[in-house]
N, C-alpha and C positions, 0 to 999 in steps of 0.2 A: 715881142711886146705882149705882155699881156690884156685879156678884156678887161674890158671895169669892172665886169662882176668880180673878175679874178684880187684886180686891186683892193676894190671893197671887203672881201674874207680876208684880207692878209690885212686891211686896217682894221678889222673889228678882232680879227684874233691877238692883233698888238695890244690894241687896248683892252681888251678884255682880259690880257694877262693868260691866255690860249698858248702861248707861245712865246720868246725870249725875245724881247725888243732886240738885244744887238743880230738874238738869229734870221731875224725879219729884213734888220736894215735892209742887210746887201741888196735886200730886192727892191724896199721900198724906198730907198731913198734917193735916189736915181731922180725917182717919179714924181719926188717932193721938191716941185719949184715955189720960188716968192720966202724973202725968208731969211733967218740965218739959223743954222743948224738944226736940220730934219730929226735927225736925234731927240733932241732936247722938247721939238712942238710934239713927237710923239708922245714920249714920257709927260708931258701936262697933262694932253686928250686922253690918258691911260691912270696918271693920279686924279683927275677930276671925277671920272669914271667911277675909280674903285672908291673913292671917297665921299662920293653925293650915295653912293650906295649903302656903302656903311653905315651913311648918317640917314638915309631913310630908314635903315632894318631896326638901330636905336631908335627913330623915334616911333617906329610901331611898337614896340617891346620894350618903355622904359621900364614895366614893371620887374620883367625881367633884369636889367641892368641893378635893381633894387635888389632881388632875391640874390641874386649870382653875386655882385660887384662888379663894378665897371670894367676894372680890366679885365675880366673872365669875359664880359659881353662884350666889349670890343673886339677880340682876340676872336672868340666866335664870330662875329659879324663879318669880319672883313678874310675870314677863310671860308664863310658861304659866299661870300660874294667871286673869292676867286674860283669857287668847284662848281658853284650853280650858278650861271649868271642867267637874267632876266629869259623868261621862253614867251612873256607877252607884253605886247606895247605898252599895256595900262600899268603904274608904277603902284597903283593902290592894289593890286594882282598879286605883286612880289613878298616872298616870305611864309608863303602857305607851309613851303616845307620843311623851314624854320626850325620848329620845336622838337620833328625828329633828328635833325643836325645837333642837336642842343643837349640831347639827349646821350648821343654817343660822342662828345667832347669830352677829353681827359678830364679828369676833375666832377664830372656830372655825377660820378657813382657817388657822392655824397647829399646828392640831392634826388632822390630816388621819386619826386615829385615833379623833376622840374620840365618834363615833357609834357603832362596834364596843365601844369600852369601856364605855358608859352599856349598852351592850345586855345586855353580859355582868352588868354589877353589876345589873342591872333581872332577869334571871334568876335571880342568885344569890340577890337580894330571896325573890323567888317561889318556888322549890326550899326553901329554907330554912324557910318556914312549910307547909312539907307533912306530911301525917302517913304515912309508910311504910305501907303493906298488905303481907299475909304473900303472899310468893314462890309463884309456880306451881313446883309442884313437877315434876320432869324425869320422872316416872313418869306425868306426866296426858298428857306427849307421846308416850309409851312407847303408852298407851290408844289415840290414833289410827290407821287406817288409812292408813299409808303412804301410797297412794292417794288418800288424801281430804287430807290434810296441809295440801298446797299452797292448799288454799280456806278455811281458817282464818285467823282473822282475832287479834291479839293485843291486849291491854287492858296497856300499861305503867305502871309506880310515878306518880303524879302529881306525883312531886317532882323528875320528870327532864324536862331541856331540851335540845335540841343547838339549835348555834348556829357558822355556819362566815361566819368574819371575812380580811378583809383584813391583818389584822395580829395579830401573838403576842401580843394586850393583856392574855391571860393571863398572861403574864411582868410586865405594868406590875402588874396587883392582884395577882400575888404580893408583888412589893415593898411595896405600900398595905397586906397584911396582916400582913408581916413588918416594918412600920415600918423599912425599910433605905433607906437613900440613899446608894449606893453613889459611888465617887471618878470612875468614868466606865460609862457605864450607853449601848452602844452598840442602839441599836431601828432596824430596819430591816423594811421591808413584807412579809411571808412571808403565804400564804393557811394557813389554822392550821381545823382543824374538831374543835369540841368540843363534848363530852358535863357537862353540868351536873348533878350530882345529889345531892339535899339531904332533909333532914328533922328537926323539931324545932329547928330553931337552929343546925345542922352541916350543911356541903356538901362536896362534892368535884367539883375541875375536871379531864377526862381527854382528852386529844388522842387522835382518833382516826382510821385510813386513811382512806382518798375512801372507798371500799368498805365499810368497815362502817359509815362515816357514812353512806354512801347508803341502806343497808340497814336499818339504826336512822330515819332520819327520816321513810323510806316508812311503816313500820311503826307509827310516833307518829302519822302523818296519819290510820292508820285503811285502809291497804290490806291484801291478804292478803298470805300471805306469798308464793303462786306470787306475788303483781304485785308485790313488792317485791322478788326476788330477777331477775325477768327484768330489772327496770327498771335493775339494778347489772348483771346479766351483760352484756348491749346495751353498757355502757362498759369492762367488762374481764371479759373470756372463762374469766381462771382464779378468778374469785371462785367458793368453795364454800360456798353457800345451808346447808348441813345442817353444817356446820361455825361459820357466823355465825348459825345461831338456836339450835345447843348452847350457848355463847360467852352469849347474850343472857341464855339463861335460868338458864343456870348462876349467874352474874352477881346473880338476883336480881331481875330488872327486868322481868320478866312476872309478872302478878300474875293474868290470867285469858285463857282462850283460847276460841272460839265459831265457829262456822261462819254468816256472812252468812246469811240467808233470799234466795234469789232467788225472782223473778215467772216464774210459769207461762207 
């Protein structure tokens, strides 16, 4: 007789499509009382499965569904869901790694964008159900010791993303959100670096310099701001550090400020 933990892998590998419902039976079906045909209750807990999945990956990525065509997107959707299935509880989680699955799907090499634009809409997703925290106010930087500045470390809004692509596909989900289809719509490859930032169900897309992009994503990573302002001066000499962290926080997108702890 098997443990329950045992029975529990052998039902989630059923359902999950891990393994070949009739190769499962033999084992699990024995174990399946109340009912009529164990079989048949498997295969629903297994298509409910694959198909509340599917339809959550569409509906984080209708835009995609719109660049691709649906059956392209569904085709995609429902062979990530059987190669990748969920690794956390939380369903708003699911799909991160989406856009590079999307990317090496037959058919993609005619859309040599379409992995920057699943990126950006997987962003938008995520910004979007953020909840805003109130702004560092420009008087708490006022508080530091000039001095000590540079080894402070900044905590930004959670509902903001950068993201620098290959292509302006922010100009494609404009049109996806202005429902326009214009009479000729010329897209050509430009490197394009942008600021995503959202809350409650509203977002805003902002293209931003190499230099304040460079300075903005150091700073999301979690460095100070001395190592994020040398790591932008090192590539352009006239960027001004106390200029791009007025600018940031003015902005509203620091939300708290700290000095690292170092070891003795």
């Amino acid at each position: 007789m098997p443990s329950l933990l045992e029975i529990q892998w052998q039902v989630r590998d059923v359902v999950r499509g891990a393994v070949l419902a009739d190769a499962a039976a033999g084992a699990l079906v024995p174990l399946i009382v109340g009912g009529r045909d164990p079989k048949a209750r498997l295969a629903i807990h297994r298509h409910h499965y694959q198909a509340s999945l599917t339809r959550a990956l569409m509906e984080k990525f209708p835009a995609v569904s719109w660049l691709t065509g649906e059956g392209f997107a569904t085709d995609a959707a429902e062979a990530f869901v059987r190669q990748h299935p969920p690794a956390a509880p939380c369903i708003a989680e699911y799909g991160a790694d989406y856009p590079a699955f999307l990317a090496r799907r037959a058919g993609a090499e005619s859309l040599p964008y379409l992995r920057d634009f699943a990126e950006l809409e997987w962003h938008v997703g995520q910004v979007s159900i953020a909840v805003e925290h109130r702004p560092l106010a420009l008087e708490r930087l006022g508080a530091i010791d000039a001095s000590e500045l540079a080894d402070h470390r900044l905590t930004l809004q959670p509902g903001l993303r950068y993201c620098a692509t290959a292509w302006p596909v922010d100009e494609l989900l404009t049109l996806y959100l202005r429902d326009a289809a214009p009479e000729r719509f010329a897209f050509e490859q430009a490197s394009v670096q942008l600021e995503i930032r959202g809350a409650r169900g509203e977002f805003k897309i902002e293209r931003l310099a190499q230099p304040a992009f460079m300075f903005r994503t150091a700073i999301a990573s979690g460095e100070t701001i001395g190592a994020a302002a040398e790591r932008v001066l090192d590539a352009d000499a006239t960027f001004d550090p106390g200029q791009a962290l007025l600018r940031l926080v003015s902005a509203g997108l620091v939300i708290a400020i700290d000095k690292p702890e170092t070891n003795p």
